[in-house]
C-alpha positions in Angstrom: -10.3 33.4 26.8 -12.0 30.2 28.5 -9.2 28.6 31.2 -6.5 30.7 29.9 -6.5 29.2 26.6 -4.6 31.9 24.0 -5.7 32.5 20.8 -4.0 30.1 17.9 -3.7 30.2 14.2 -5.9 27.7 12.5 -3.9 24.7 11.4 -2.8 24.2 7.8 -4.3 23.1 5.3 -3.5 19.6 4.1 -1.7 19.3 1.1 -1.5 15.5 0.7 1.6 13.2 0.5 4.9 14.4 2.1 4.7 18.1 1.3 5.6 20.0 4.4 6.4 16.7 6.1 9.7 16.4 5.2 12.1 17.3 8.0 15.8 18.2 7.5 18.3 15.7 7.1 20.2 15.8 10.9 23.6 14.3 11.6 24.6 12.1 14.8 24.6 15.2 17.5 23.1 18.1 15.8 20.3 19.9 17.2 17.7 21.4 14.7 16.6 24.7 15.2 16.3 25.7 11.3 12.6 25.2 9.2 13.3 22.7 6.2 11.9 24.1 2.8 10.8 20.8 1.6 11.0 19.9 -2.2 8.1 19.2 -3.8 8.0 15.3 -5.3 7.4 14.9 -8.9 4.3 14.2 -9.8 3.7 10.8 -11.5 3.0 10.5 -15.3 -0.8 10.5 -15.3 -2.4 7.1 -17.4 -3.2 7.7 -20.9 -6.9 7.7 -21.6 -8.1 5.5 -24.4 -11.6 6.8 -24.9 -12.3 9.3 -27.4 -14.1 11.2 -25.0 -13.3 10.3 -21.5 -16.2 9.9 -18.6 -16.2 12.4 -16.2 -15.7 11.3 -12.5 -18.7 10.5 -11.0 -19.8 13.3 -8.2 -19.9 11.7 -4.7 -19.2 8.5 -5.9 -16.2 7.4 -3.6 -13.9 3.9 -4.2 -12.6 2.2 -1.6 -8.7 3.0 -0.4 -5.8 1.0 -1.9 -3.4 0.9 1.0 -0.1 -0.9 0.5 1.4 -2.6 3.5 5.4 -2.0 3.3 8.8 -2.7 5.9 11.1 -5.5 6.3 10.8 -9.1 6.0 11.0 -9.7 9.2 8.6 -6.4 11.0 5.9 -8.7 11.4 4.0 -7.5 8.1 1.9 -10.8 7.3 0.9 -11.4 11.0 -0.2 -8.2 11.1 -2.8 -8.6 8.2 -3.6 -11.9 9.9 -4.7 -10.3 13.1 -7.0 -8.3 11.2 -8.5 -11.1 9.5 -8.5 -13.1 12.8 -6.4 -15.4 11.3 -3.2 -17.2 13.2 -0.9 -19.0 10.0 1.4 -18.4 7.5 0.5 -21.6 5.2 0.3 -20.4 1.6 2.1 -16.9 2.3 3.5 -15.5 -1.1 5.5 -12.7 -2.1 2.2 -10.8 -3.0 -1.4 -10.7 -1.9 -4.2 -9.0 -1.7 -6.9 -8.6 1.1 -10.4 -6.8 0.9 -11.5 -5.8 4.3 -15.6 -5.2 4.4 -15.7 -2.0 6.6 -19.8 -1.2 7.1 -19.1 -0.4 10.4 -16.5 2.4 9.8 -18.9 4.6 7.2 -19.8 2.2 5.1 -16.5 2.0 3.5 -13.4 -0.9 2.7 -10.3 -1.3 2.5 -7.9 -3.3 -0.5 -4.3 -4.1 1.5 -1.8 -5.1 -0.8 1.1 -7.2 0.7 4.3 -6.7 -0.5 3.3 -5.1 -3.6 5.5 -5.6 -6.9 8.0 -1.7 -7.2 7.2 -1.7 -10.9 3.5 -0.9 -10.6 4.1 1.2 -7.4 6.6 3.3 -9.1 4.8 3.5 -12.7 1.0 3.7 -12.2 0.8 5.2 -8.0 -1.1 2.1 -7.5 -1.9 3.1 -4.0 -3.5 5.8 -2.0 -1.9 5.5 0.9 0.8 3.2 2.4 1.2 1.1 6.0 5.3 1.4 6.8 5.8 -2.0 9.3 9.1 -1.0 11.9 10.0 -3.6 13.8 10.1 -1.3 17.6 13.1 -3.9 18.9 15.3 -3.5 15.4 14.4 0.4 14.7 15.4 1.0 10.9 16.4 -1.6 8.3 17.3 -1.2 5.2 14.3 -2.2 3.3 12.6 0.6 5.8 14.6 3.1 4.2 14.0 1.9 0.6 10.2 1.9 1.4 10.5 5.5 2.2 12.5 6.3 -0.9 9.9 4.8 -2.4 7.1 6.4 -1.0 9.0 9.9 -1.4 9.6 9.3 -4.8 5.9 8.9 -5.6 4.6 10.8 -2.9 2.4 8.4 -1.2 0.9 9.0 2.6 1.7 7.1 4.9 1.2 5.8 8.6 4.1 4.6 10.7 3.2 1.7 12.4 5.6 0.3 15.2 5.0 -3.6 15.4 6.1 -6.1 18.5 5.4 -3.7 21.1 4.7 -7.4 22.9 8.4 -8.4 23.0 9.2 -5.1 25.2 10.8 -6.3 28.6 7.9 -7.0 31.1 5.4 -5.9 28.6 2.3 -7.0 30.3 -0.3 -8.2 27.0 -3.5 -6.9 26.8 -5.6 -8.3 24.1 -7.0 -6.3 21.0 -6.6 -3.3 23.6 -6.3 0.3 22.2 -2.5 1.3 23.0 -3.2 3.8 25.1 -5.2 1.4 27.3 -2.5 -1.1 26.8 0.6 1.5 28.2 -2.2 2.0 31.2 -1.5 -1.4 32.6 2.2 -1.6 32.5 5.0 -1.7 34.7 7.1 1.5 35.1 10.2 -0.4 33.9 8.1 -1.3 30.5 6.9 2.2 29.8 10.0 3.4 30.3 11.6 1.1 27.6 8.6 2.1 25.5 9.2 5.5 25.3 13.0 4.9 24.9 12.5 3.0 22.1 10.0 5.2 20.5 12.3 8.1 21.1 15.0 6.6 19.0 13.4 5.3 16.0 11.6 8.6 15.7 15.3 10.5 15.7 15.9 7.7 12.9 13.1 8.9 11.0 14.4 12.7 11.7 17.7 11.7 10.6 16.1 10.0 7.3 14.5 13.4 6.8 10.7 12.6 7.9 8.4 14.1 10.4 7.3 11.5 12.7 5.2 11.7 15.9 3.1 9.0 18.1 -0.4 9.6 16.6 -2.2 10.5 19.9 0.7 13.5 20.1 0.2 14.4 16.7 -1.1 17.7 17.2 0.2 19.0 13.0 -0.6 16.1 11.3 -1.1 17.4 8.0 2.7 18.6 8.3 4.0 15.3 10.5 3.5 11.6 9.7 2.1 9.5 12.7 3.0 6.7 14.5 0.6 4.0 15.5 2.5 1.1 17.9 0.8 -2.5 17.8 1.0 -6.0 18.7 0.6 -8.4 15.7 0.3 -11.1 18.1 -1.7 -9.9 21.0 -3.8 -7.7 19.0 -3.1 -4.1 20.7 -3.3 -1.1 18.8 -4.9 -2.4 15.9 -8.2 -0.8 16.4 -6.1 2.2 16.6 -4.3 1.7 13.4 -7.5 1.2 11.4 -9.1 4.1 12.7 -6.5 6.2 11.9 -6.3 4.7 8.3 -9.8 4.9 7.5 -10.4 8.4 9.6 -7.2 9.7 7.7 -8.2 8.6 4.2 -11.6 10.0 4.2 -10.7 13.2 5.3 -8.2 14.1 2.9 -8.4 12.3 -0.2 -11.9 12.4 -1.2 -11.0 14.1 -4.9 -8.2 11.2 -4.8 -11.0 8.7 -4.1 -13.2 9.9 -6.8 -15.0 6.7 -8.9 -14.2 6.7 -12.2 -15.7 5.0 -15.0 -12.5 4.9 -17.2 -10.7 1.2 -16.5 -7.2 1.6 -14.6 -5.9 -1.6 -13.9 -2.4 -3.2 -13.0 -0.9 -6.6 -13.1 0.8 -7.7 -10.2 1.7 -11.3 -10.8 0.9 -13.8 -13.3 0.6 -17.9 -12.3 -0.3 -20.9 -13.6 -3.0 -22.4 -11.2 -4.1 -25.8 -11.4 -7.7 -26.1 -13.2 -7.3 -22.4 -14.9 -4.1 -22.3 -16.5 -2.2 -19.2 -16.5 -3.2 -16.6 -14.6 -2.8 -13.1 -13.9 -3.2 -11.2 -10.6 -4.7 -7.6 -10.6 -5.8 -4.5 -8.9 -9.0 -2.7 -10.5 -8.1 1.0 -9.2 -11.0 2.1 -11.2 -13.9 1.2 -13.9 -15.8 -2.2 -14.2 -14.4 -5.3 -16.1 -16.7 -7.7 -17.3 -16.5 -11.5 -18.6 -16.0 -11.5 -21.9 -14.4 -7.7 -22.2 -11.4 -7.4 -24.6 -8.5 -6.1 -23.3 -4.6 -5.9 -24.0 -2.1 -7.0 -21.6 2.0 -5.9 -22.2 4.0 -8.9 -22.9 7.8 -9.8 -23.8 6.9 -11.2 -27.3 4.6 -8.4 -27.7 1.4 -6.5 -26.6 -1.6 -9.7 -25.6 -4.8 -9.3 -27.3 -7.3 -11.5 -25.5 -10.6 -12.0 -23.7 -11.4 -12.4 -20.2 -12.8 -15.8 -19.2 -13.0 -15.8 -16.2 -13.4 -13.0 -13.0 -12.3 -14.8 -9.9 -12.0 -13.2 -6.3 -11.1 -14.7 -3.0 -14.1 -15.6 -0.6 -14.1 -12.8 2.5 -11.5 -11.6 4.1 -9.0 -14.1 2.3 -5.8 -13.9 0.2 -6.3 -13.7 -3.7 -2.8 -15.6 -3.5 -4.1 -18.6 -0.8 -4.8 -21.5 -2.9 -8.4 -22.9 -2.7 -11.7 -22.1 -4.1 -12.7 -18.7 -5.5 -15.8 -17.0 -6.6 -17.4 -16.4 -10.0 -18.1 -12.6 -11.3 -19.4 -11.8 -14.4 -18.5 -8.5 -13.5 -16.3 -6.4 -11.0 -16.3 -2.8 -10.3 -12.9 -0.8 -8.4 -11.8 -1.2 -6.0 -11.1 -4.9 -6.0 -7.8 -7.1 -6.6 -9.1 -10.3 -9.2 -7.5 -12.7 -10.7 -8.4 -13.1 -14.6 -8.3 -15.9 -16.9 -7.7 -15.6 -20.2 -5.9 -17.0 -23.4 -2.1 -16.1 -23.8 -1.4 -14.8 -20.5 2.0 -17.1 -20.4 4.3 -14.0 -21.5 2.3 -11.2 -19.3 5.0 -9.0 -17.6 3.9 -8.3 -14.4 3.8 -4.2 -12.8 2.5 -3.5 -16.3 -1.1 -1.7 -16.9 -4.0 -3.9 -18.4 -6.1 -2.2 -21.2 -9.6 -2.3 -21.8 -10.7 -2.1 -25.3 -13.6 -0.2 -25.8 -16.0 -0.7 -29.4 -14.7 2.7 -30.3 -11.4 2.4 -29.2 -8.4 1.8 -31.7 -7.1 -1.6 -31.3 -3.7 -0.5 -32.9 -3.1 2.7 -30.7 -3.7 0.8 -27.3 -1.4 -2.3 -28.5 1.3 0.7 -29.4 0.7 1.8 -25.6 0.8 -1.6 -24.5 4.1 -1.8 -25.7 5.6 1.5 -24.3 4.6 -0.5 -20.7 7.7 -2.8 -22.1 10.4 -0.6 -23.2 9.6 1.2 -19.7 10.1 -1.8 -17.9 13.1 -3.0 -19.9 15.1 -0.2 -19.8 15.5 0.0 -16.1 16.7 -3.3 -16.4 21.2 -3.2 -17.3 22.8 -6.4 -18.3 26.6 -6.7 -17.5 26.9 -10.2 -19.1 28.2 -11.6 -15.9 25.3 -12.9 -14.7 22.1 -12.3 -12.9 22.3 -10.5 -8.7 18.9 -11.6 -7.3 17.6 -9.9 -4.1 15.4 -12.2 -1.9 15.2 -11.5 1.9 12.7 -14.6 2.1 14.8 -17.1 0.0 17.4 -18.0 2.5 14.1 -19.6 4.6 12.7 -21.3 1.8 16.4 -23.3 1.0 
């Protein structure tokens, strides 16, 4: 016993996602004092494997992490992907977009951020690994915050917390790209009170919700409690801290997760027409290599696409897929990377659906029928009343 330290239990074991992180459901008032049972998620439906004999994962061979950047319109989730880049402007901003950020200087590893990512692929395929929930710290909870988390829940996603605008607390003195403890060091009484008030409440939002939620430097249990990282979009603070925490987190318990693979898993995201290429389609490469010239099958609402890639384009460094401008030639790509692929007959691609690759001893027939299960699951969510269509676009009321 060194400086009266007792003996603990070792901590638990990590068990991924939101197992033993879900908290019980508290009412306005209520003090817990009972230990939730949480309820396992359903697992999602794992992709069908169109080899005859699949490749086995290859050992200590790790992808990158897809992490998908989620919250309301207005929680500052672009900025905050713009501080990372070092970049200041919304010009070109769409509903989706991918980032690649090179990493060598966290272990050699990088990072795909998706922006707003499209439900149906989220929902269908578990596009990502781990998720980045944007709160805005003056607003607390929104809506969209809690149908992120219903999300998430449903397919059991990790995620980290992160608390944006600390800048526009009262008297909030700014410290530049300062870690936020170093930040809460140099303010005002007054502002670090308001911090922790703030904090305070939007965590009992979370415990209210259900979820587990602790500032991450408290976080003593966080395989059993999601953390909270607060941050500056515009000043820069607690970014550092944020992508330590992401990288740290994600290499330490999802290695299996983050296995490569040599069977393709890909999923379309958007499709465009872009001037000089036609139309388009916008996709994340989770796992394999596609090359230039590869056949593949794309789901489509006249039917399953058989075509040919023409074309493997990627955004220069640390740029949008989705920004217009110039973008480089592959003639091929290995996971993890989001690409945009040219092809013939793209015009009816359904986006959130899976893109096949067709192998020489693959059955051209069998992945077209598979292609086309991707179609009824999509349609079949969708209900038609034969009044009319109810469109749901936070972002539309600024672009009219």
């Amino acid at each position: 016993m060194g400086g009266g330290q007792e003996n603990r239990p070792p901590p638990p074991q990590y068990q991924g996602g939101w197992n033993s992180r879900e908290a019980p459901v508290m009412k306005k008032g209520a003090t817990n004092r009972t230990v939730f049972n949480p309820v396992v998620a359903d697992e999602t439906q794992h992709t069908k494997q169109l080899s005859a004999v699949p490749s086995k994962p290859s050992a200590g061979n790790l992808r990158s992490p897809i992490c998908s950047i989620m919250g309301d319109a207005s929680s500052g989730k672009t900025m905050l992907l713009h501080c990372i880049r070092g970049s200041n402007v919304q010009q070109g901003h769409e509903a989706c977009s991918f980032t690649h950020y090179p990493a060598q200087e966290i272990r050699g590893r990088s990072l795909l951020v998706i922006d707003a990512p499209c439900h149906q692929s989220f929902k269908r395929s578990g596009l990502c690994d781990i998720a980045i929930l944007v709160v805005d710290i003056m607003h607390g909870i929104q809506q969209q915050t809690i149908d992120s988390l219903d999300l998430l829940k449903r397919t059991n996603t990790d995620l980290i917390i992160v608390l944006n605008k600390v800048d526009r607390i009262c008297a909030w003195q700014t410290c530049r790209n300062a870690p936020i403890r170093e930040a809460l060091m140099q303010q005002y009484a007054s502002a670090k009170y308001e911090f922790r008030r703030r904090v305070v409440k939007i965590v009992s939002q979370f415990r209210m919700l259900g979820v587990n939620a602790q500032l991450y430097y408290e976080n003593n249990t966080m395989g059993e409690t999601f953390s909270i990282v607060p941050t500056s979009a515009i000043s820069g603070e607690g970014i550092t801290d944020m992508l330590f925490l992401l990288f740290g987190w994600t290499q330490k318990t999802m290695i299996e997760k983050l296995t490569y693979s040599e069977d393709v898993q890909c999923t379309v995201l958007e499709v465009k027409v872009i001037e000089g290429y036609g139309t388009t389609i916008d996709v994340v490469l989770a796992q394999g290599v596609l090359r230039r010239g590869d056949q593949i099958v794309v789901s489509g609402m006249k039917g399953p696409i058989v075509t040919t890639i023409r074309a493997l384009l990627t955004p220069h460094p640390m740029e949008e897929l989705c920004i217009k401008g110039s973008f480089m030639h592959h003639k091929e790509i290995k996971a993890v990377m989001g690409v945009k692929i040219t092809a013939q007959g793209l015009e009816h691609a359904i986006a959130g659906a899976s893109l096949y690759l067709v192998k020489p001893d693959d059955d051209l027939e069998y992945v077209k029928q598979v292609a086309m299960e991707d179609v009824e699951s999509v349609l079949s969510r969708i209900e038609g009343s034969g009044e009319g269509v109810c469109v749901e676009a936070p972002r539309l009321l600024k672009k009219l």
